[in-house]
DRENDO-1510 file (C-alpha; in Angstrom, 1 decimal, always signed):
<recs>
REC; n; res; u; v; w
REC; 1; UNK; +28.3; +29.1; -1.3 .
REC; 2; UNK; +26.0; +26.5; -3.2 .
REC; 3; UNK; +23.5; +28.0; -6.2 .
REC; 4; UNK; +21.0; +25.9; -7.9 .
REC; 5; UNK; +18.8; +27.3; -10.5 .
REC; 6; UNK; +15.8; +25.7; -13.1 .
REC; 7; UNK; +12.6; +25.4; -14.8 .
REC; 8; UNK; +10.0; +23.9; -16.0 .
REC; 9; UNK; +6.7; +24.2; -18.2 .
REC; 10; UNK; +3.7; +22.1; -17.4 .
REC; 11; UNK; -0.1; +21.6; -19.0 .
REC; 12; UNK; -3.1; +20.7; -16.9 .
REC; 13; UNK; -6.5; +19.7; -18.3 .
REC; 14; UNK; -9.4; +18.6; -16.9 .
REC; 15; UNK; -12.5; +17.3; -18.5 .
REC; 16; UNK; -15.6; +16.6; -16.8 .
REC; 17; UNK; -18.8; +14.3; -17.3 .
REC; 18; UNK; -22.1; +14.4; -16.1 .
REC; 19; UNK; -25.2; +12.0; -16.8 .
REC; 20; UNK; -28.5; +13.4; -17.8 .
REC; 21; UNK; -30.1; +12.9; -14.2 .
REC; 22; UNK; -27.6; +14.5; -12.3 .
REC; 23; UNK; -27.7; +17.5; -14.5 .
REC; 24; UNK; -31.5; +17.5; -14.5 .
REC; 25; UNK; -31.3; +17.4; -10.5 .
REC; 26; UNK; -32.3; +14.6; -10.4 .
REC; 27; UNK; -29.8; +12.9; -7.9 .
REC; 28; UNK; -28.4; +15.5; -5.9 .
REC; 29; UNK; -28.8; +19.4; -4.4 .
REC; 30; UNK; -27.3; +21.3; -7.0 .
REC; 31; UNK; -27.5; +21.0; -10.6 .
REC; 32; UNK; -23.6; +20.1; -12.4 .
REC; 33; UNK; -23.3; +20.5; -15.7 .
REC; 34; UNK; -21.2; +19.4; -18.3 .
REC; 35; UNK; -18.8; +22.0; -19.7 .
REC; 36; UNK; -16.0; +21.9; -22.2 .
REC; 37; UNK; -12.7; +20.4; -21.9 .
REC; 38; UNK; -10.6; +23.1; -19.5 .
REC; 39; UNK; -7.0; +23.9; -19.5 .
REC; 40; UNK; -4.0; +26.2; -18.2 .
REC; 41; UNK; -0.2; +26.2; -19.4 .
REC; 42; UNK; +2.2; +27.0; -16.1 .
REC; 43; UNK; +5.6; +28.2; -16.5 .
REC; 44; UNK; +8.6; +28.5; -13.7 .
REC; 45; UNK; +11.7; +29.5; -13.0 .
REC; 46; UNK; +13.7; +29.4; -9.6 .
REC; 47; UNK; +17.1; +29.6; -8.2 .
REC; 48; UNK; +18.2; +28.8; -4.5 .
REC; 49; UNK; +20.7; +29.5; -3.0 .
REC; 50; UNK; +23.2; +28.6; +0.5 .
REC; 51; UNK; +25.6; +31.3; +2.2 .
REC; 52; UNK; +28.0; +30.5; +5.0 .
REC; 53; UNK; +27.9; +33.9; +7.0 .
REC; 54; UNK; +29.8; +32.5; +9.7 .
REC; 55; UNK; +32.3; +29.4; +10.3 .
REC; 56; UNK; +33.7; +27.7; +13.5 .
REC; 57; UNK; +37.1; +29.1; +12.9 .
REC; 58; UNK; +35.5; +32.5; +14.8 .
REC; 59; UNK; +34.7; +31.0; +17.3 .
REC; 60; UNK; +30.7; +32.2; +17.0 .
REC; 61; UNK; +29.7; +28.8; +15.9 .
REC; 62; UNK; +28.0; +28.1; +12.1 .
REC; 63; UNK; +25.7; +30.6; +10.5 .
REC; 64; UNK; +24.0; +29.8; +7.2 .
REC; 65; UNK; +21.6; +31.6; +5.5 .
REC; 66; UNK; +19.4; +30.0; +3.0 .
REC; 67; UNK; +17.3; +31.6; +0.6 .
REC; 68; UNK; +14.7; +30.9; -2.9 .
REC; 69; UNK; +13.4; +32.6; -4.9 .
REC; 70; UNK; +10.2; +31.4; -7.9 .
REC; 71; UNK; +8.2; +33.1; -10.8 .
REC; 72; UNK; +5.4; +31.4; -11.5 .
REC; 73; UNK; +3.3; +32.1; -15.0 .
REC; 74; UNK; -0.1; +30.7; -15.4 .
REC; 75; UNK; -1.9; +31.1; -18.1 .
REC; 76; UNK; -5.5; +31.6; -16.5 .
REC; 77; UNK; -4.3; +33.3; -13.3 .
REC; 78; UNK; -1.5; +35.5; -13.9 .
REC; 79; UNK; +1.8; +35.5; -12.6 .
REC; 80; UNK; +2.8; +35.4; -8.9 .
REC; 81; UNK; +6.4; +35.4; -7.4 .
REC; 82; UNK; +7.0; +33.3; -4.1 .
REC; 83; UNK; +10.2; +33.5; -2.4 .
REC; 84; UNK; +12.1; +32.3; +1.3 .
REC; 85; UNK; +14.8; +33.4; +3.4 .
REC; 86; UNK; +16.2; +32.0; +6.6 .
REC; 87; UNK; +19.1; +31.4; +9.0 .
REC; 88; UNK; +20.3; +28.6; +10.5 .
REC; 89; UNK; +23.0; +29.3; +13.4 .
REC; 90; UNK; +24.6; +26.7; +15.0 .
REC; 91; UNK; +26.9; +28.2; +18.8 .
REC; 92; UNK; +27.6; +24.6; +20.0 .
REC; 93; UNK; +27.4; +21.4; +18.2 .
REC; 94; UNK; +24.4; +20.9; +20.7 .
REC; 95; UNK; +22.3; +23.4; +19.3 .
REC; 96; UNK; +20.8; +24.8; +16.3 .
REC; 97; UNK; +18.7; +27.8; +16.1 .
REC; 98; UNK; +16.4; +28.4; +12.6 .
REC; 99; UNK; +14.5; +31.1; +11.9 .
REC; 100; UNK; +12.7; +31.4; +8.4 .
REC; 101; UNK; +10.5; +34.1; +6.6 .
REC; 102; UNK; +8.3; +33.4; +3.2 .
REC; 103; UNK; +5.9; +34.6; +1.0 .
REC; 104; UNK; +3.6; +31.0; -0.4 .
REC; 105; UNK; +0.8; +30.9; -2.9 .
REC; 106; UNK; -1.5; +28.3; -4.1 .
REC; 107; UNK; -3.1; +29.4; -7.4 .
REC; 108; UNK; -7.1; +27.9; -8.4 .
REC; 109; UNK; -7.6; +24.9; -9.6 .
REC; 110; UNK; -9.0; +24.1; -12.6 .
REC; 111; UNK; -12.4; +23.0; -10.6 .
REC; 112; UNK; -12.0; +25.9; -8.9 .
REC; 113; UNK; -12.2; +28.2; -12.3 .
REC; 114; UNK; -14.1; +26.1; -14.4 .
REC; 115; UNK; -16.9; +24.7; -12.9 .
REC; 116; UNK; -20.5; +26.3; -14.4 .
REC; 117; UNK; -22.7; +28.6; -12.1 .
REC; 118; UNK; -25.7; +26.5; -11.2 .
REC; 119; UNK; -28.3; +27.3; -9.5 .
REC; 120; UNK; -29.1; +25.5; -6.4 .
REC; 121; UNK; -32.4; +23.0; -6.6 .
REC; 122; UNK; -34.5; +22.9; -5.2 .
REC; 123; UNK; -34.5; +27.1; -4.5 .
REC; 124; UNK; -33.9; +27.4; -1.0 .
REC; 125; UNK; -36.5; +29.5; +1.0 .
REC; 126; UNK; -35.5; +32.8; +3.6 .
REC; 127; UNK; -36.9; +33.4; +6.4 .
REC; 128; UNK; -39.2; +35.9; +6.0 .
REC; 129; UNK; -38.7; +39.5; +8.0 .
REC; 130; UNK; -36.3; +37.1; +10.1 .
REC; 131; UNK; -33.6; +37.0; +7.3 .
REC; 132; UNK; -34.8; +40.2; +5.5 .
REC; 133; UNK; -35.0; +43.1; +8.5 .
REC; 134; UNK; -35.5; +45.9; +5.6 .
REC; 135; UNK; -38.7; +48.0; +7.3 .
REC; 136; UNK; -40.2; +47.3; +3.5 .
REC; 137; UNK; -40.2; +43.5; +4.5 .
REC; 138; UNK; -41.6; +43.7; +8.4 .
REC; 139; UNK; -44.0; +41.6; +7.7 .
REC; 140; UNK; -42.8; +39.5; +4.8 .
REC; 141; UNK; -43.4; +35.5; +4.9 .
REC; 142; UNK; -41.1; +33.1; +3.5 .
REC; 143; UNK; -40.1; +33.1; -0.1 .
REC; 144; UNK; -37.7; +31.0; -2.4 .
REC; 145; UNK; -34.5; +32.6; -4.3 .
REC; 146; UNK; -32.2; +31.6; -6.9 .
REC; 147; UNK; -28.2; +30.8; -5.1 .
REC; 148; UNK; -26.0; +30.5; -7.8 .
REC; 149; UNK; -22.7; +28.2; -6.8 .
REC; 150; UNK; -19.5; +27.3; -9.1 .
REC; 151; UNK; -16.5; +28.4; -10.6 .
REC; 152; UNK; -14.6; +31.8; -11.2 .
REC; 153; UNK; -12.4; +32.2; -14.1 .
REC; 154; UNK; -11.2; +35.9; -12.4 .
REC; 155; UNK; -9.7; +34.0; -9.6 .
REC; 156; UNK; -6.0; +34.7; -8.4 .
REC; 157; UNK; -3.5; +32.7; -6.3 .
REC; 158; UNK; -3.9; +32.4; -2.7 .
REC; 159; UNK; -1.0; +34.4; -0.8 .
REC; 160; UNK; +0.1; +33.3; +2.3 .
REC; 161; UNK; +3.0; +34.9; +5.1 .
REC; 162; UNK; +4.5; +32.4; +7.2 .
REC; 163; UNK; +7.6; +32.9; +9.9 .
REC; 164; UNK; +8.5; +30.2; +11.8 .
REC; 165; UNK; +11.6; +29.9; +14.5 .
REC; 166; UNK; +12.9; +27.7; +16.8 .
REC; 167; UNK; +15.8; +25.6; +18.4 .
REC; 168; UNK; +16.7; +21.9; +18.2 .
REC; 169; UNK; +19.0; +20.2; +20.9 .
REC; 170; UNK; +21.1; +17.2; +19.9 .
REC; 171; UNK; +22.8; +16.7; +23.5 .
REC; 172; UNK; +26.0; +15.0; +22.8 .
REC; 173; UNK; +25.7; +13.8; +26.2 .
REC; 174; UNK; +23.1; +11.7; +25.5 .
REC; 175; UNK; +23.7; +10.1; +22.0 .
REC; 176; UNK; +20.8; +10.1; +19.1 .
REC; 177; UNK; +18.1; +12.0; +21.2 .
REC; 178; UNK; +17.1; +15.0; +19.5 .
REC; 179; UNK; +14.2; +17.2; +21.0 .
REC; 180; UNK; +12.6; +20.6; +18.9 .
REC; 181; UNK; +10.9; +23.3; +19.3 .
REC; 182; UNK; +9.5; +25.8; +16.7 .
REC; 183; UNK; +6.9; +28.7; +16.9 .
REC; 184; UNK; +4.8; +29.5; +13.7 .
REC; 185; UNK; +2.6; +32.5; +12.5 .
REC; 186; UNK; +1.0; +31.5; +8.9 .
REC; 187; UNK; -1.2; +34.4; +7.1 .
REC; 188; UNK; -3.1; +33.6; +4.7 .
REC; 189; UNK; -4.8; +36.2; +2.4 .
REC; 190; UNK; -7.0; +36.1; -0.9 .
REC; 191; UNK; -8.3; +32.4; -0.1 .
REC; 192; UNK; -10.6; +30.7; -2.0 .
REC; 193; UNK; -13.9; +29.7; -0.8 .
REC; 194; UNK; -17.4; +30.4; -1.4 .
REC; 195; UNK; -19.6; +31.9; +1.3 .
REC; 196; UNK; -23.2; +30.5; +2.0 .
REC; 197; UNK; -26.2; +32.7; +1.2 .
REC; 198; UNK; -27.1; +33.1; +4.5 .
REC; 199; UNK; -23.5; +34.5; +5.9 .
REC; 200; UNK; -24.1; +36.7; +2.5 .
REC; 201; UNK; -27.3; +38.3; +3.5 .
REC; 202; UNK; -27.0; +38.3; +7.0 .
REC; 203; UNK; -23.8; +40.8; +6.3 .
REC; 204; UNK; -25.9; +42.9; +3.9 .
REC; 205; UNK; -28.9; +43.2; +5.7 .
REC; 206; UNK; -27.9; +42.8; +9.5 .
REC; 207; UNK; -28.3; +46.6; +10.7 .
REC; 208; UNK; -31.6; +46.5; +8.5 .
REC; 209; UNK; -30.2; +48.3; +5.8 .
REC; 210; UNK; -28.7; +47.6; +2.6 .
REC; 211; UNK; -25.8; +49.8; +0.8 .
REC; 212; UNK; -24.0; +49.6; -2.8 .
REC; 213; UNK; -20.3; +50.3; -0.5 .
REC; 214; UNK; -21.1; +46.8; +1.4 .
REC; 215; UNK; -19.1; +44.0; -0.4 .
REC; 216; UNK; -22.1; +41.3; +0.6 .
REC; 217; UNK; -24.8; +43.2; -0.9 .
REC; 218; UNK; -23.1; +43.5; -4.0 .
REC; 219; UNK; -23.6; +39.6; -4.6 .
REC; 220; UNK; -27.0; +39.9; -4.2 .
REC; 221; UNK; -29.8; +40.8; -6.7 .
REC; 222; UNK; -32.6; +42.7; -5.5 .
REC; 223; UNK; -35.7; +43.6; -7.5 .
REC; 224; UNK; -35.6; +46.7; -9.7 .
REC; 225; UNK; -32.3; +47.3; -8.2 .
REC; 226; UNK; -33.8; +48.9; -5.5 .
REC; 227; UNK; -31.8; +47.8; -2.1 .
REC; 228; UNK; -34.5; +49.9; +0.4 .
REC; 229; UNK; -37.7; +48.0; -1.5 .
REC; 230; UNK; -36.5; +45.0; -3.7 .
REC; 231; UNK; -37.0; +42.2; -2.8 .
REC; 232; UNK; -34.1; +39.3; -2.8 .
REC; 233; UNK; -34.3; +37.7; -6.3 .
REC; 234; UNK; -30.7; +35.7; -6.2 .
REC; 235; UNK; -27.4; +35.2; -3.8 .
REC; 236; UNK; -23.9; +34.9; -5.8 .
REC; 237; UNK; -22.1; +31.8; -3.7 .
REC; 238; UNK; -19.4; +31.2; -6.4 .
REC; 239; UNK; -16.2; +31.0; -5.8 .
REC; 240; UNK; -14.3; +34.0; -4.8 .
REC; 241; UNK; -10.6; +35.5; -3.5 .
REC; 242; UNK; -12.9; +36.8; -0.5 .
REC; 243; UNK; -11.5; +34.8; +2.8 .
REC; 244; UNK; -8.4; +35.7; +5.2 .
REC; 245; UNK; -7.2; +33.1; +8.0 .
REC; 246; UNK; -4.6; +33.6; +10.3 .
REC; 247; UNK; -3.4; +31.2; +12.8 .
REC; 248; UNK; -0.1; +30.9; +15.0 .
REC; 249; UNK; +1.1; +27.8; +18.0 .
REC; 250; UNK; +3.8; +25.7; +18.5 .
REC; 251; UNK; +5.2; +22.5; +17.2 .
REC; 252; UNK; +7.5; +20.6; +19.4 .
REC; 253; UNK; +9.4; +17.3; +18.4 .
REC; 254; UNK; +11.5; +14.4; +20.3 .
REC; 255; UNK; +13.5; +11.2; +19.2 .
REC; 256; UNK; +15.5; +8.6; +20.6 .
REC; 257; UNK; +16.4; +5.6; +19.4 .
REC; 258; UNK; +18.2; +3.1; +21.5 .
REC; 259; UNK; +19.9; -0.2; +20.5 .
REC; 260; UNK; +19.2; -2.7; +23.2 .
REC; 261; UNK; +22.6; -4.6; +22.8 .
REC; 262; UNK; +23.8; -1.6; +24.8 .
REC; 263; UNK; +21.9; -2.4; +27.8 .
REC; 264; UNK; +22.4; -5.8; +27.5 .
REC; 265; UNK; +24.7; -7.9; +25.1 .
REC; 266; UNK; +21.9; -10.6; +25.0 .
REC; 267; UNK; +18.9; -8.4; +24.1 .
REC; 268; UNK; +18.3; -7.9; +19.9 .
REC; 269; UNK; +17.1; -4.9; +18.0 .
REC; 270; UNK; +16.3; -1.3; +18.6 .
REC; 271; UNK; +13.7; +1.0; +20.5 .
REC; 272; UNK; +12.8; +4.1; +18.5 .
REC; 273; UNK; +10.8; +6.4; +20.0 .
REC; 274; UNK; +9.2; +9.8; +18.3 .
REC; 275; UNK; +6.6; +12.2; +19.6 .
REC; 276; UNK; +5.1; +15.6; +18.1 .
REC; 277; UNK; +2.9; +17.6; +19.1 .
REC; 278; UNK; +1.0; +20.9; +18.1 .
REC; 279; UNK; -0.2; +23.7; +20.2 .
REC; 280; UNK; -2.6; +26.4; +18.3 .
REC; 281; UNK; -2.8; +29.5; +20.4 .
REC; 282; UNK; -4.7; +31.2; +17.6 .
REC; 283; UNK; -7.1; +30.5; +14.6 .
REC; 284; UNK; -9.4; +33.0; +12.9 .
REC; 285; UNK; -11.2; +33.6; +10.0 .
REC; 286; UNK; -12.1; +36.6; +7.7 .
REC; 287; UNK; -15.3; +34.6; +7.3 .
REC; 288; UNK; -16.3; +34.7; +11.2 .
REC; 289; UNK; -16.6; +38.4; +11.1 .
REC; 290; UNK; -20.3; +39.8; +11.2 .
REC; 291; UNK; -21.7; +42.4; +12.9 .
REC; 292; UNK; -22.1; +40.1; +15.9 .
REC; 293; UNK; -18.5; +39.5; +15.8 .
REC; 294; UNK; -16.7; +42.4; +14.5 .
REC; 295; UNK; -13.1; +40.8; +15.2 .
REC; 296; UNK; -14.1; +37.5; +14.3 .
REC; 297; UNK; -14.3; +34.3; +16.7 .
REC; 298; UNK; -10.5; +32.4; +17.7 .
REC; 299; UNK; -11.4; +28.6; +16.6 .
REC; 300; UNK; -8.1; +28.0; +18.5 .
REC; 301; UNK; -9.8; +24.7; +20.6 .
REC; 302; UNK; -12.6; +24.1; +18.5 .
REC; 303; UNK; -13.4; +20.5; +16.8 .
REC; 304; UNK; -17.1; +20.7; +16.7 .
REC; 305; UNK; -18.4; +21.4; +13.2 .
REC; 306; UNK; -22.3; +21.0; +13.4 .
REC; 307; UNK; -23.5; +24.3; +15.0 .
REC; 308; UNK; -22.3; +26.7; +12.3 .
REC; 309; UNK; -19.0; +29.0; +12.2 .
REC; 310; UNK; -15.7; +28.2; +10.7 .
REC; 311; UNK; -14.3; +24.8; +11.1 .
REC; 312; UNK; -11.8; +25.0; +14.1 .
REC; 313; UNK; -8.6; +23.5; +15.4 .
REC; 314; UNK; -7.8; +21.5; +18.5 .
REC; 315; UNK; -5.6; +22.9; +21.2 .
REC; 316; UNK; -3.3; +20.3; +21.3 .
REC; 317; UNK; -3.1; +17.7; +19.1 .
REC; 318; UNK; -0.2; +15.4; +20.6 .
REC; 319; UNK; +1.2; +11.4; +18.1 .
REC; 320; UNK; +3.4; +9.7; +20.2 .
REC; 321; UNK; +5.1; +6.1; +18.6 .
REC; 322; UNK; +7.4; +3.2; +20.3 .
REC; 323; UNK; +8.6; +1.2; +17.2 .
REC; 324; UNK; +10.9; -2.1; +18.2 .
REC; 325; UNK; +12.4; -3.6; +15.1 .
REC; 326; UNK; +15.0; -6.8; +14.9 .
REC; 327; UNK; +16.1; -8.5; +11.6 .
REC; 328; UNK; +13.2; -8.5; +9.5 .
REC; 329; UNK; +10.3; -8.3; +12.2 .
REC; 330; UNK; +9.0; -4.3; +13.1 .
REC; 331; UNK; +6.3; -4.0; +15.5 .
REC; 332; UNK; +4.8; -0.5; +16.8 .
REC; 333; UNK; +2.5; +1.4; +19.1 .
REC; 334; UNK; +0.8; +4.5; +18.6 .
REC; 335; UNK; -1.3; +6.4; +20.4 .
REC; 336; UNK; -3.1; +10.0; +19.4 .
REC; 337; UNK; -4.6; +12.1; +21.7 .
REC; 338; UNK; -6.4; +15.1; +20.8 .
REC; 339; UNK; -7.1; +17.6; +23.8 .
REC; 340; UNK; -10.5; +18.7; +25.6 .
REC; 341; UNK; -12.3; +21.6; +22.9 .
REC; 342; UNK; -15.6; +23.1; +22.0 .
REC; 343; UNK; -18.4; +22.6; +20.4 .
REC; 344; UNK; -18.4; +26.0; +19.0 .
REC; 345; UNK; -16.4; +28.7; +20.2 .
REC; 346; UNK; -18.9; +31.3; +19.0 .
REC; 347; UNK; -21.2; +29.9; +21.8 .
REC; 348; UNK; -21.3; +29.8; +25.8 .
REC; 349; UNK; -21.9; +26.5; +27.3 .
REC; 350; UNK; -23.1; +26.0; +31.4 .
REC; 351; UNK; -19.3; +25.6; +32.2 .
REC; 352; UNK; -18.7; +29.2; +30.9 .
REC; 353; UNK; -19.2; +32.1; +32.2 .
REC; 354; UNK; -22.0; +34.5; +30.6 .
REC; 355; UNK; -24.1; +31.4; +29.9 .
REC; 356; UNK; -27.7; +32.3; +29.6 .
REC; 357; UNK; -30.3; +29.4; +28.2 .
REC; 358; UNK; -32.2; +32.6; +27.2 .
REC; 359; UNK; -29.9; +34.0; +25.0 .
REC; 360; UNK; -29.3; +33.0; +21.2 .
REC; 361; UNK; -25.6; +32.2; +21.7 .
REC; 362; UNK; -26.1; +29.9; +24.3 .
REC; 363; UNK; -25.8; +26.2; +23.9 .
REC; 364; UNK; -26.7; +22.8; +26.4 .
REC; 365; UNK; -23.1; +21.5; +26.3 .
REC; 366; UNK; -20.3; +23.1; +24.5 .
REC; 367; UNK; -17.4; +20.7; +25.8 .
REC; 368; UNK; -15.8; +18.2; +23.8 .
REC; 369; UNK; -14.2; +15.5; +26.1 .
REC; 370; UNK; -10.4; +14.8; +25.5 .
REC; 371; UNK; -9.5; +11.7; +23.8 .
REC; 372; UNK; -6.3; +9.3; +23.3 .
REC; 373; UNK; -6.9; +6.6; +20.5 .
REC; 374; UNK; -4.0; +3.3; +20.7 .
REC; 375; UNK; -3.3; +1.5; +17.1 .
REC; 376; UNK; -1.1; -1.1; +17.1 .
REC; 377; UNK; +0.6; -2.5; +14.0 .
REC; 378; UNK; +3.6; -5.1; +13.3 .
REC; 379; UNK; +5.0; -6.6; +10.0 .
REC; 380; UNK; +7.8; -9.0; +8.5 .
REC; 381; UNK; +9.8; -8.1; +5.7 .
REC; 382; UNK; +9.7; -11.8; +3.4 .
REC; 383; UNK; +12.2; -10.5; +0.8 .
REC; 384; UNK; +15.3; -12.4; -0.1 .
REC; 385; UNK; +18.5; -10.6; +0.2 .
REC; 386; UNK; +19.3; -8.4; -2.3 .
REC; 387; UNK; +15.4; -8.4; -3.9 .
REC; 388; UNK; +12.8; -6.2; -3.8 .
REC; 389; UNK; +11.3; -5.7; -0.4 .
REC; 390; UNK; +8.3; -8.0; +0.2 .
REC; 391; UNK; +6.6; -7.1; +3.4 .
REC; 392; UNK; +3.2; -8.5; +5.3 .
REC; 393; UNK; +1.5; -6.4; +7.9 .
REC; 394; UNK; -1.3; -6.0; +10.3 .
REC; 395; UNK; -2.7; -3.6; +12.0 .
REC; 396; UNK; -5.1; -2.9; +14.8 .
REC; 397; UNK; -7.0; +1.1; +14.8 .
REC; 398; UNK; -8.5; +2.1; +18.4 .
REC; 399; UNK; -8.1; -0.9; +19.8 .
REC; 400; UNK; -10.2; +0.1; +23.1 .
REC; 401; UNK; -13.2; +0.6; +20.6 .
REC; 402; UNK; -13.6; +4.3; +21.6 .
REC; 403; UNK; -16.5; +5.9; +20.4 .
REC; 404; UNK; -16.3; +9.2; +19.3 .
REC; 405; UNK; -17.3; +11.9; +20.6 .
REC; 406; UNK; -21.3; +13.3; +20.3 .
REC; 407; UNK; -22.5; +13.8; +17.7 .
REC; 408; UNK; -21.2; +11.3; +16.8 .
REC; 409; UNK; -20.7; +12.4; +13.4 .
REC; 410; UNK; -18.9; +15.5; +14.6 .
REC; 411; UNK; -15.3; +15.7; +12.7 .
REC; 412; UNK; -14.1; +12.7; +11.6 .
REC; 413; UNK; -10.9; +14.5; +10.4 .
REC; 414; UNK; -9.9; +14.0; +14.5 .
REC; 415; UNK; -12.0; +11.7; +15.9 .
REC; 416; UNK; -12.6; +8.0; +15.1 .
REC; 417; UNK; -16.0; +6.9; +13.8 .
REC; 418; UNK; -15.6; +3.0; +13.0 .
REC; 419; UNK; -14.1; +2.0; +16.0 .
REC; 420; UNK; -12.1; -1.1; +16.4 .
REC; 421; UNK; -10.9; -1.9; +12.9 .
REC; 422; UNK; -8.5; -5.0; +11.4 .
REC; 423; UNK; -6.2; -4.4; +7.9 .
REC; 424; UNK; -4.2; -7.2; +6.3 .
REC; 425; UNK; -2.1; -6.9; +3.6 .
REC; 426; UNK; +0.9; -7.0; +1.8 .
REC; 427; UNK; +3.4; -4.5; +0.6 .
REC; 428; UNK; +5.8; -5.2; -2.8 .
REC; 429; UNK; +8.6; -3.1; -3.7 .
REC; 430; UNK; +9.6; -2.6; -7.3 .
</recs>
């Protein structure tokens, strides 16, 4: 049995800035202000610990379990506790089986709590009787509000649920390939975000009436307080423990490496090969449920992120490498390939069925094409023996020049939107 156990104490502080133009408006959408220098004292404690359950010597293989536990004080947020526990069993020497269960948290960040309510400038206009469908505001034009945006000093620590098992295979029959494959389901509850004043009105005032039990409407201020004739004076979009997601796939793994002196005695260096690659069956947000959409929209195969909704994940998302490396020379290849998605998956395009040009959820072209990016890289280590490593390198990003797909400024957190680029450099060790 192995125990390990600790603490620690820690001070953040952040301090912000702002010229006189940006906090007269000057320069940008919103208003920041400066605000007085912020900070939070954070306390922990932990211990961790490994139990063998099981040993060869039974002839049922190695069984571990593994397990942590964590207090964490802080001084603006409160305390939270976060803990682990899993099993590793091992039948064969081939195989390995993990399984592991924890509770996560990521408390607010100093941003996050500090930042001043501003309003939003210039003050952004509804839509009339097409935002407000109150009877009292039928026939009601346009008219600007007040949307407040910033920090939250009530804030608490995001809590998130994840399980996770899986198997990895180390065949002794074929020396240093190893191949994984793990399942995930990750909950995450009390997230911080900060909804846009349209989601918050159209949840308030979607079925035409407004009510004091509805959540939305309670970050709204309506004229005289009066939620049947008042009209919208101003939307609360600060930041808020207000946002579930919940999301589950699969993540599998493979590596090999193979000296090339064992296929022939005259052939230097190594091939290392590595691939991973994610499946998500499942993405959803608290944030996609409306009255349109009562159980929310799956943004499992979603990369588009200019028609509205949650920002989504691809199906597959598959980096592949071949690496060759001799003495001090390394060259690589990698290629990325990111499957066919949507647009939106809250929409129906022509290659889906229900697709009506006449109906509101309805769009031209909802397909994202699939796409497989190559970067190539090499570099030579110039340190002499025994000094710090002294390394040049080049490398080559998309080097078929794809473009990305349209709009072409759709997601760059997947797709590529320079195209072929060069970088040079150096690396120094210390």
């Amino acid at each position: 049995m192995s125990i390990g156990v600790g603490g620690n104490y820690r001070r953040e502080t952040l301090r912000t800035d702002v010229d006189d133009l940006s906090q007269a408006g000057a320069l940008n959408t919103r208003a920041p202000r400066n605000f007085p220098r912020a900070s939070q004292n954070v306390k922990e404690a932990y211990v961790e610990v490994i139990v063998p359950l099981l040993s060869e010597e039974f002839g049922l293989g190695e069984l571990d379990f593994n397990g942590a536990a964590r207090v964490t004080d802080y001084s603006i947020s409160g305390s939270v506790g976060t803990w682990k526990g899993g099993l590793t069993w091992k039948p064969i020497s081939d195989i390995l089986l993990r399984a592991t269960l924890s509770r996560d948290i990521r408390a607010p960040s100093l941003p996050e709590l500090f930042t001043p309510n501003v309003a939003t400038v210039p003050r952004p206009l509804t839509n009339g009787a097409a935002t407000d469908t109150r009877p009292a505001f039928a026939n009601q034009q346009a008219y600007a509000i007040d949307v407040f945006t910033g920090g939250n000093v009530d804030l608490t620590p995001e809590i998130g649920r994840t399980l996770t098992a899986g198997i990895v295979i180390q065949p002794s029959f074929i020396p240093r390939l190893q191949i994984s494959a793990d399942f995930y389901r990750i909950r995450l509850t009390d997230a911080i975000g900060a909804l846009g004043q349209a989601s918050i009105i159209q949840n308030c005032l979607g079925t035409g009436t407004a009510s004091a039990d509805n959540p939305y409407c309670a970050l709204i201020t309506f004229a005289g307080s009066d939620l049947v004739r008042g009209a919208i004076q101003s939307v609360n979009s600060a930041n808020a423990n207000f946002a579930e997601f919940k999301t589950k796939g699969l993540d599998f793994a493979v590596s090999y490496v193979q000296p090339l002196d064992e296929i022939s005695a005259n052939l230097p260096g190594r091939l290392s090969f590595t691939s991973q690659a994610t499946h998500v069956m499942e993405y959803r947000a608290s944030t996609d449920v409306s009255l349109l959409y009562p159980d929310g929209v799956n943004r499992a195969g979603q990369t588009g992120a200019l028609f509205g909704g949650t920002a989504g994940l691809p199906d597959w998302v598959v980096n592949t490498t071949l690496d060759y490396r001799v003495d001090r020379f390394n060259m690589n290849a990698q290629v990325r390939y990111i499957s066919r998605s949507r647009q939106n998956n809250a929409l129906i395009g022509p290659d889906q069925a229900g697709y009506n040009p006449a109906l509101f959820n309805s769009i031209n072209n909802n397909v994202i094409p699939a796409v497989a990016y190559l970067n190539l890289g090499a570099s030579y280590d110039l340190a002499l023996e025994g000094t710090a490593r002294t390394e040049v390198f080049v490398l080559v990003n998309n080097v078929f020049d794809k473009d990305p797909p349209l709009p072409a400024i759709n997601n760059n957190a997947y797709y590529d939107l320079l195209g072929r680029s060069y970088r040079v450099g150096i690396r120094f060790g210390f």
